[in-house]
N, C-alpha and C positions, 0 to 999 in steps of 0.2 A: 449489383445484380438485379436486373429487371425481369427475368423469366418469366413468361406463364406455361408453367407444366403441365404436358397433356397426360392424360392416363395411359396410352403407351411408351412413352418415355419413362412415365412414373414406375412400368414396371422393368424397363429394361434396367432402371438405376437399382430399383432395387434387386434382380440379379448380380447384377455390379458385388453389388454388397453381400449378397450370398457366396460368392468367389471371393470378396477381399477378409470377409473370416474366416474362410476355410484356408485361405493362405496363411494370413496372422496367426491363426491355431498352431501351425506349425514350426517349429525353431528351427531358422534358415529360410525360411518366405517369407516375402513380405505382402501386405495387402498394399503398398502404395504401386506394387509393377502391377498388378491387376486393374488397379482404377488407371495407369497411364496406357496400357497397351488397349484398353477398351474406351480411351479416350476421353475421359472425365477430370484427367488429376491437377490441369492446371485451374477446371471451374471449382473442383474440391477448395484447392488452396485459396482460392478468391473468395467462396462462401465462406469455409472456415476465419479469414480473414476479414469478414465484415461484420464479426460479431462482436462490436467495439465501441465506444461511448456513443460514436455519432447513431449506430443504430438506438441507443436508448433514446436521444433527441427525434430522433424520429419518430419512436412509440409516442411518446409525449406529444408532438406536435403533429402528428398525422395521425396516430392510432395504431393498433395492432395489425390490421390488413399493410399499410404502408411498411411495415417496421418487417413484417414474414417476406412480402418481398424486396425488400434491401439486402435480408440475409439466406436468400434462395431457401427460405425453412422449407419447402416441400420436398427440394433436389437433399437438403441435410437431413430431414427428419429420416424421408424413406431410404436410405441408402443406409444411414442408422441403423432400421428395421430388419433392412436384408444382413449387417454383418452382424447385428446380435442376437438373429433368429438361426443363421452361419454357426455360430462361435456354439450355441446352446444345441442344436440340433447334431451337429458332422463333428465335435471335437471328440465325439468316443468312436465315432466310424473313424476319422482318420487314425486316431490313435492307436483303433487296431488292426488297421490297415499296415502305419508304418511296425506294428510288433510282427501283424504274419508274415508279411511280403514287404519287408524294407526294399530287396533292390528293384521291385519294378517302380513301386513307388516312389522313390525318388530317381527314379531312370525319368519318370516320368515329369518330374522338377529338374531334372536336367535339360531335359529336351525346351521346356517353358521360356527356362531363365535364357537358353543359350538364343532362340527366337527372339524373346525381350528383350537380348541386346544389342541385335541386330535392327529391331525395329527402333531402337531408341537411337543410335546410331545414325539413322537417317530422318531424325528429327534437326540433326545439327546442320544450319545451314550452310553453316562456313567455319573449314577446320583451319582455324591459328596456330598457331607454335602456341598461344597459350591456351588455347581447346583441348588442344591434343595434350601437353603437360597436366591438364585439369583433369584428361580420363586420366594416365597415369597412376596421377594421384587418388584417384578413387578406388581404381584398382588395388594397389597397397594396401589404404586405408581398411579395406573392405574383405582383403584377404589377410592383413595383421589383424584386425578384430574376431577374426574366426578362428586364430591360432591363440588367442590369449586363453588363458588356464581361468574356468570359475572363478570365484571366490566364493568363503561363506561369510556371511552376515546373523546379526543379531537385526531379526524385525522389528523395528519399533517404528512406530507412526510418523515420524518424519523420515525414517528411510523408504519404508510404502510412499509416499508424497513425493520423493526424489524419485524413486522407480517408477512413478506412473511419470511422473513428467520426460525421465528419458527413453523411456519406451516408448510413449504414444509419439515421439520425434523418429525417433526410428519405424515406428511402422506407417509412418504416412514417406518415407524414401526408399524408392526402391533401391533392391538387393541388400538390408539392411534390414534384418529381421525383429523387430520389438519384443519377439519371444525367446531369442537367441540372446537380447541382452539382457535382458530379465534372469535367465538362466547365469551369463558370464556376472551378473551381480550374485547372484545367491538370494534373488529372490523368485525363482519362476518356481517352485514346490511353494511357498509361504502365500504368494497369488492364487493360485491354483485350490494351497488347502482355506483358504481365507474364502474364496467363491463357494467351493463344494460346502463348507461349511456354515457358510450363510456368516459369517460373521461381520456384521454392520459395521462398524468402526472402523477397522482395519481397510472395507473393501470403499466407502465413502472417503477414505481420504486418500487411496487411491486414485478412485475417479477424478477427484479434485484436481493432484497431480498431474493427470490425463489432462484435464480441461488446461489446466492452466500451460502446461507444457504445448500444446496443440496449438491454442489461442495467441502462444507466446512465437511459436517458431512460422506461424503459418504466416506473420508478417513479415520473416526474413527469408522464408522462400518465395513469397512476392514480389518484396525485392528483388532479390535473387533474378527471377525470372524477367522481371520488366527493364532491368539495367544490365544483364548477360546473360544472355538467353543462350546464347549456346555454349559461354563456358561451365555454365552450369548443368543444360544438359548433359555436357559430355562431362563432368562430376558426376553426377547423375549414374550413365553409363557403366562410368567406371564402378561405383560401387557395384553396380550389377552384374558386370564382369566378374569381379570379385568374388562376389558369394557363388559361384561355383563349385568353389573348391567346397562349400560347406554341401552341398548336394549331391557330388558324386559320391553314386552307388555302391562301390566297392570300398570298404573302411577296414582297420583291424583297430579292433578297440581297447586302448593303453591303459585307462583308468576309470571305475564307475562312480556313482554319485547313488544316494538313498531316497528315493521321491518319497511324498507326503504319506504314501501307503506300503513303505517300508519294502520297496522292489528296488533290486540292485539296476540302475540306467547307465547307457554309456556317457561318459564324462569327457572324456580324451579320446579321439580319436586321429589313426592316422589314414591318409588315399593309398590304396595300393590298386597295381593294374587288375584288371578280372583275370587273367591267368595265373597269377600268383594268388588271389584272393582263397581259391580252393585249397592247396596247399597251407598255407599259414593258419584260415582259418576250421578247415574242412570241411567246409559246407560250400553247396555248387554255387559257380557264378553267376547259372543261366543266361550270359551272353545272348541269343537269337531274342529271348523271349523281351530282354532289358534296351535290346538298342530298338525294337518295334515298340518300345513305350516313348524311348526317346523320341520316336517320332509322331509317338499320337501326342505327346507334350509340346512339337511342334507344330502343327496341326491346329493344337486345339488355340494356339498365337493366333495362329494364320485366320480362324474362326471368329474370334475375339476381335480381331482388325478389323473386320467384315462389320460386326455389331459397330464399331464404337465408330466405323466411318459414315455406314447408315443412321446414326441413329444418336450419336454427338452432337 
Protein backbone atom coordinates (compact mmCIF):
# COMPACT_ATOMS: atom_id res chain seq x y z
CA UNK A 1 0.00 0.00 0.00
CA UNK A 2 1.52 3.24 -1.06
CA UNK A 3 -1.42 5.83 -0.42
CA UNK A 4 -0.99 9.35 0.58
CA UNK A 5 -4.41 10.19 2.09
CA UNK A 6 -5.95 13.32 1.73
CA UNK A 7 -8.31 14.85 4.46
CA UNK A 8 -11.34 14.47 2.21
CA UNK A 9 -11.05 11.00 1.66
CA UNK A 10 -9.82 10.73 5.27
CA UNK A 11 -13.31 11.76 6.02
CA UNK A 12 -15.31 9.81 3.51
CA UNK A 13 -13.54 6.43 5.12
CA UNK A 14 -14.17 7.32 8.08
CA UNK A 15 -17.99 7.63 7.31
CA UNK A 16 -17.41 4.28 5.75
CA UNK A 17 -16.88 3.23 9.15
CA UNK A 18 -19.67 5.02 10.84
CA UNK A 19 -22.10 2.71 8.54
CA UNK A 20 -19.95 -0.49 8.95
CA UNK A 21 -20.76 -0.26 12.87
CA UNK A 22 -23.88 0.52 12.70
CA UNK A 23 -24.30 -2.44 10.48
CA UNK A 24 -22.04 -4.89 12.81
CA UNK A 25 -24.20 -3.73 15.73
CA UNK A 26 -26.81 -5.53 14.22
CA UNK A 27 -27.37 -9.48 14.16
CA UNK A 28 -28.01 -10.18 10.43
CA UNK A 29 -25.74 -7.22 8.82
CA UNK A 30 -22.78 -7.19 8.08
CA UNK A 31 -20.18 -4.19 8.20
CA UNK A 32 -18.07 -6.05 5.31
CA UNK A 33 -21.48 -5.25 2.52
CA UNK A 34 -21.08 -1.58 3.68
CA UNK A 35 -17.28 -1.24 2.99
CA UNK A 36 -17.82 -3.35 -0.60
CA UNK A 37 -20.82 -1.40 -1.79
CA UNK A 38 -18.97 1.95 -0.93
CA UNK A 39 -15.97 0.61 -2.56
CA UNK A 40 -13.29 0.10 -0.01
CA UNK A 41 -13.41 -3.78 0.90
CA UNK A 42 -10.88 -5.10 -1.30
CA UNK A 43 -8.18 -2.04 -0.14
CA UNK A 44 -9.46 -3.07 3.58
CA UNK A 45 -8.41 -6.78 2.91
CA UNK A 46 -5.02 -5.64 1.44
CA UNK A 47 -4.24 -3.10 4.35
CA UNK A 48 -5.56 -5.49 6.98
CA UNK A 49 -3.16 -8.05 5.10
CA UNK A 50 0.00 -5.99 5.25
CA UNK A 51 0.23 -6.15 8.74
CA UNK A 52 2.80 -8.92 8.83
CA UNK A 53 6.67 -9.54 9.58
CA UNK A 54 7.71 -7.73 6.41
CA UNK A 55 6.07 -4.52 7.73
CA UNK A 56 8.16 -5.06 11.09
CA UNK A 57 11.42 -5.16 8.65
CA UNK A 58 10.43 -2.28 7.44
CA UNK A 59 9.88 -0.35 10.84
CA UNK A 60 13.45 -1.45 11.52
CA UNK A 61 14.97 -0.44 8.33
CA UNK A 62 13.06 2.52 7.09
CA UNK A 63 11.31 3.75 10.27
CA UNK A 64 8.03 4.45 11.42
CA UNK A 65 6.80 6.83 8.57
CA UNK A 66 7.86 4.08 5.96
CA UNK A 67 6.33 1.19 8.10
CA UNK A 68 2.38 3.64 8.48
CA UNK A 69 2.65 3.52 4.77
CA UNK A 70 3.14 0.04 3.83
CA UNK A 71 0.22 -0.80 6.16
CA UNK A 72 -2.31 2.15 4.78
CA UNK A 73 -2.32 3.05 8.84
CA UNK A 74 -4.22 6.30 8.04
CA UNK A 75 -6.92 4.51 5.61
CA UNK A 76 -6.89 1.55 9.09
CA UNK A 77 -6.60 3.82 11.92
CA UNK A 78 -9.55 6.17 10.64
CA UNK A 79 -12.06 3.96 9.52
CA UNK A 80 -11.28 2.21 12.92
CA UNK A 81 -12.38 5.55 14.42
CA UNK A 82 -15.57 5.75 12.42
CA UNK A 83 -16.77 1.97 13.27
CA UNK A 84 -15.90 2.36 17.13
CA UNK A 85 -17.28 5.73 17.38
CA UNK A 86 -20.53 3.75 15.24
CA UNK A 87 -20.65 0.75 17.67
CA UNK A 88 -20.48 3.21 20.99
CA UNK A 89 -22.62 5.95 19.76
CA UNK A 90 -25.95 4.22 17.43
CA UNK A 91 -25.80 0.69 19.24
CA UNK A 92 -28.70 1.87 21.88
CA UNK A 93 -30.44 4.09 18.82
CA UNK A 94 -30.49 1.09 16.72
CA UNK A 95 -31.45 -1.22 19.51
CA UNK A 96 -34.38 0.73 20.03
CA UNK A 97 -35.11 1.30 16.83
CA UNK A 98 -35.24 -2.49 16.06
CA UNK A 99 -37.54 -2.97 19.76
CA UNK A 100 -40.16 -0.04 18.43
CA UNK A 101 -40.34 -0.45 14.86
CA UNK A 102 -38.76 -3.86 13.95
CA UNK A 103 -40.59 -4.15 10.56
CA UNK A 104 -39.69 -0.73 8.93
CA UNK A 105 -36.42 -1.24 10.19
CA UNK A 106 -35.47 -4.16 8.65
CA UNK A 107 -37.76 -3.44 5.55
CA UNK A 108 -35.24 -1.15 5.45
CA UNK A 109 -32.24 -3.98 5.63
CA UNK A 110 -34.12 -5.64 3.16
CA UNK A 111 -34.27 -3.23 0.56
CA UNK A 112 -30.01 -2.65 1.45
CA UNK A 113 -29.07 -6.26 1.24
CA UNK A 114 -31.35 -7.04 -1.95
CA UNK A 115 -29.43 -3.78 -3.79
CA UNK A 116 -26.02 -5.19 -2.31
CA UNK A 117 -26.61 -8.03 -4.22
CA UNK A 118 -27.28 -6.81 -7.25
CA UNK A 119 -24.41 -4.57 -7.16
CA UNK A 120 -22.11 -7.34 -6.16
CA UNK A 121 -23.38 -9.30 -8.94
CA UNK A 122 -22.09 -7.14 -11.52
CA UNK A 123 -18.80 -7.11 -10.11
CA UNK A 124 -18.46 -10.62 -11.50
CA UNK A 125 -16.80 -10.45 -14.77
CA UNK A 126 -17.39 -13.70 -16.21
CA UNK A 127 -20.11 -16.23 -15.04
CA UNK A 128 -18.59 -20.01 -15.27
CA UNK A 129 -20.50 -23.11 -14.41
CA UNK A 130 -18.21 -22.68 -11.48
CA UNK A 131 -19.16 -18.96 -10.54
CA UNK A 132 -22.37 -19.65 -10.75
CA UNK A 133 -22.10 -23.17 -8.51
CA UNK A 134 -19.92 -20.74 -6.08
CA UNK A 135 -23.02 -18.36 -5.64
CA UNK A 136 -25.13 -21.35 -5.15
CA UNK A 137 -23.23 -22.41 -2.53
CA UNK A 138 -23.07 -19.23 -0.77
CA UNK A 139 -26.49 -18.96 -0.94
CA UNK A 140 -27.01 -22.26 1.19
CA UNK A 141 -24.23 -21.72 3.28
CA UNK A 142 -25.68 -18.41 4.29
CA UNK A 143 -29.21 -19.30 4.61
CA UNK A 144 -28.18 -22.81 6.60
CA UNK A 145 -26.33 -20.71 8.98
CA UNK A 146 -29.37 -18.58 9.83
CA UNK A 147 -31.62 -21.56 10.34
CA UNK A 148 -29.14 -23.18 12.97
CA UNK A 149 -30.61 -23.12 16.72
CA UNK A 150 -28.07 -20.98 19.33
CA UNK A 151 -26.39 -22.70 21.44
CA UNK A 152 -25.28 -22.06 25.16
CA UNK A 153 -21.82 -21.90 26.36
CA UNK A 154 -19.83 -21.70 29.32
CA UNK A 155 -17.61 -18.24 28.87
CA UNK A 156 -14.21 -18.92 29.71
CA UNK A 157 -11.26 -17.21 28.14
CA UNK A 158 -10.45 -19.34 25.41
CA UNK A 159 -13.80 -19.50 24.25
CA UNK A 160 -14.07 -15.36 24.17
CA UNK A 161 -10.51 -15.87 22.02
CA UNK A 162 -12.30 -18.35 19.60
CA UNK A 163 -15.50 -16.05 19.39
CA UNK A 164 -13.47 -13.01 18.54
CA UNK A 165 -11.50 -14.88 16.10
CA UNK A 166 -14.81 -16.25 14.28
CA UNK A 167 -16.53 -13.24 14.39
CA UNK A 168 -14.40 -10.65 13.28
CA UNK A 169 -14.10 -13.37 9.90
CA UNK A 170 -17.63 -13.04 9.60
CA UNK A 171 -18.00 -9.40 9.86
CA UNK A 172 -15.47 -8.42 7.44
CA UNK A 173 -17.88 -10.80 4.51
CA UNK A 174 -20.68 -9.82 3.40
CA UNK A 175 -24.22 -11.18 4.31
CA UNK A 176 -22.60 -13.00 7.12
CA UNK A 177 -23.25 -11.18 10.14
CA UNK A 178 -20.37 -11.50 13.18
CA UNK A 179 -23.11 -10.48 15.51
CA UNK A 180 -25.43 -13.24 14.38
CA UNK A 181 -22.60 -15.69 15.02
CA UNK A 182 -21.80 -14.50 18.16
CA UNK A 183 -25.35 -15.02 19.10
CA UNK A 184 -25.63 -18.82 17.23
CA UNK A 185 -22.41 -19.33 19.66
CA UNK A 186 -23.99 -18.31 23.02
CA UNK A 187 -21.72 -15.74 23.23
CA UNK A 188 -23.36 -12.35 22.04
CA UNK A 189 -25.04 -11.54 25.89
CA UNK A 190 -21.51 -12.60 27.51
CA UNK A 191 -19.81 -9.89 24.80
CA UNK A 192 -22.10 -7.49 25.27
CA UNK A 193 -22.19 -7.98 29.26
CA UNK A 194 -18.24 -8.18 29.22
CA UNK A 195 -18.13 -4.52 27.23
CA UNK A 196 -21.03 -2.81 29.32
CA UNK A 197 -19.25 -3.94 32.26
CA UNK A 198 -16.06 -2.93 31.58
CA UNK A 199 -14.54 -6.16 32.29
CA UNK A 200 -10.72 -6.11 31.18
CA UNK A 201 -9.89 -9.72 30.85
CA UNK A 202 -12.50 -11.22 29.24
CA UNK A 203 -12.91 -8.19 26.65
CA UNK A 204 -8.64 -8.08 25.87
CA UNK A 205 -8.79 -11.43 24.96
CA UNK A 206 -11.44 -10.97 22.95
CA UNK A 207 -9.79 -8.44 21.00
CA UNK A 208 -7.00 -10.63 20.72
CA UNK A 209 -9.14 -13.03 19.00
CA UNK A 210 -10.34 -10.40 16.79
CA UNK A 211 -6.77 -9.47 15.67
CA UNK A 212 -5.60 -12.66 15.27
CA UNK A 213 -8.69 -14.09 13.40
CA UNK A 214 -8.65 -10.74 11.07
CA UNK A 215 -4.79 -10.86 10.53
CA UNK A 216 -5.17 -14.54 9.95
CA UNK A 217 -8.13 -14.71 7.38
CA UNK A 218 -7.38 -11.45 5.53
CA UNK A 219 -4.47 -13.33 3.86
CA UNK A 220 -6.85 -15.95 2.55
CA UNK A 221 -9.30 -13.47 1.24
CA UNK A 222 -6.20 -12.03 -0.70
CA UNK A 223 -5.70 -14.83 -2.11
CA UNK A 224 -8.96 -15.60 -2.68
CA UNK A 225 -9.35 -12.53 -4.59
CA UNK A 226 -5.98 -12.32 -6.70
CA UNK A 227 -6.34 -16.03 -7.94
CA UNK A 228 -10.57 -16.09 -8.39
CA UNK A 229 -11.81 -13.20 -8.42
CA UNK A 230 -14.86 -13.91 -9.57
CA UNK A 231 -15.63 -17.19 -8.16
CA UNK A 232 -15.15 -15.76 -5.14
CA UNK A 233 -17.07 -12.90 -5.68
CA UNK A 234 -19.97 -14.68 -6.76
CA UNK A 235 -19.23 -16.83 -3.05
CA UNK A 236 -19.27 -13.67 -1.96
CA UNK A 237 -22.74 -12.85 -3.50
CA UNK A 238 -24.13 -15.81 -2.52
CA UNK A 239 -23.71 -15.41 1.08
CA UNK A 240 -25.56 -12.13 0.60
CA UNK A 241 -28.25 -13.55 -0.98
CA UNK A 242 -28.56 -15.68 1.71
CA UNK A 243 -28.89 -13.49 4.56
CA UNK A 244 -32.10 -12.40 3.34
CA UNK A 245 -33.96 -14.59 4.66
CA UNK A 246 -32.45 -13.37 8.30
CA UNK A 247 -33.91 -9.70 7.47
CA UNK A 248 -37.24 -10.19 6.27
CA UNK A 249 -39.61 -8.16 8.14
CA UNK A 250 -42.29 -10.24 8.84
CA UNK A 251 -41.32 -13.18 11.58
CA UNK A 252 -43.38 -15.14 14.10
CA UNK A 253 -41.23 -15.96 16.85
CA UNK A 254 -40.86 -19.84 18.00
CA UNK A 255 -38.47 -19.58 20.89
CA UNK A 256 -36.88 -16.68 23.28
CA UNK A 257 -33.45 -16.50 24.79
CA UNK A 258 -32.55 -14.22 28.28
CA UNK A 259 -30.16 -11.28 27.42
CA UNK A 260 -27.58 -9.91 29.90
CA UNK A 261 -30.38 -7.67 31.54
CA UNK A 262 -32.80 -10.53 32.10
CA UNK A 263 -35.43 -9.39 28.94
CA UNK A 264 -37.05 -12.34 27.21
CA UNK A 265 -35.45 -11.75 23.06
CA UNK A 266 -36.53 -13.70 20.26
CA UNK A 267 -34.35 -16.86 19.72
CA UNK A 268 -36.11 -18.72 16.86
CA UNK A 269 -37.66 -17.27 14.54
CA UNK A 270 -39.84 -18.25 11.66
CA UNK A 271 -40.73 -15.72 7.82
CA UNK A 272 -44.33 -15.53 7.25
CA UNK A 273 -46.00 -13.52 4.41
CA UNK A 274 -47.34 -9.81 5.82
CA UNK A 275 -50.81 -10.99 5.23
CA UNK A 276 -50.66 -13.73 7.51
CA UNK A 277 -48.34 -11.97 9.87
CA UNK A 278 -51.44 -9.94 11.42
CA UNK A 279 -53.37 -12.94 12.01
CA UNK A 280 -50.82 -15.18 13.64
CA UNK A 281 -49.26 -12.51 15.45
CA UNK A 282 -51.93 -9.58 15.91
CA UNK A 283 -50.10 -6.92 15.35
CA UNK A 284 -50.45 -4.92 11.88
CA UNK A 285 -48.09 -5.57 9.14
CA UNK A 286 -48.06 -2.05 7.73
CA UNK A 287 -47.26 -3.20 4.35
CA UNK A 288 -47.29 0.73 2.38
CA UNK A 289 -45.21 2.14 5.14
CA UNK A 290 -42.60 -1.30 5.06
CA UNK A 291 -42.21 -1.64 1.16
CA UNK A 292 -41.39 2.57 1.06
CA UNK A 293 -38.50 1.64 3.40
CA UNK A 294 -37.62 -1.07 1.24
CA UNK A 295 -36.98 1.40 -1.08
CA UNK A 296 -35.29 4.18 0.80
CA UNK A 297 -32.82 0.88 1.77
CA UNK A 298 -32.41 0.78 -2.00
CA UNK A 299 -31.69 4.12 -2.47
CA UNK A 300 -29.68 4.71 0.12
CA UNK A 301 -27.19 1.48 -2.29
CA UNK A 302 -27.73 3.48 -5.00
CA UNK A 303 -26.23 6.70 -2.79
CA UNK A 304 -23.43 4.71 -1.49
CA UNK A 305 -22.36 3.77 -5.15
CA UNK A 306 -22.23 7.31 -6.05
CA UNK A 307 -19.70 7.86 -2.88
CA UNK A 308 -17.45 4.85 -3.15
CA UNK A 309 -17.16 5.50 -7.16
CA UNK A 310 -16.38 9.23 -6.49
CA UNK A 311 -14.24 8.97 -4.04
CA UNK A 312 -12.67 5.21 -4.15
Amino acid sequence: MNKTVKMPRLAGIYLRGLAMGAADVVPGVSGGTVAFITGIYEELIESVKSINPNALKILVKDGVGACWTSINGSFLTVLLLGIMTSVVSLAKVITYLLDAHPLVVWSFFLGLIAASSIHMIKQVKGWSPTAILMLVLGVVVAYGVAEIRPSEVTPTLLIFFGAGCVAICAMILPGISGSFILLLMGMYSHVLTALKDVQLLPIVVFAAGCGTGLLSFSQVLSWMFKQYHDRTMALLTGFLMGSLNLVWPWKQTLSYYQNSSGEQLPLQQANVWPWAYQSITGLEANLPLCVLFVVLGLIAVYLLEKVGSKSG
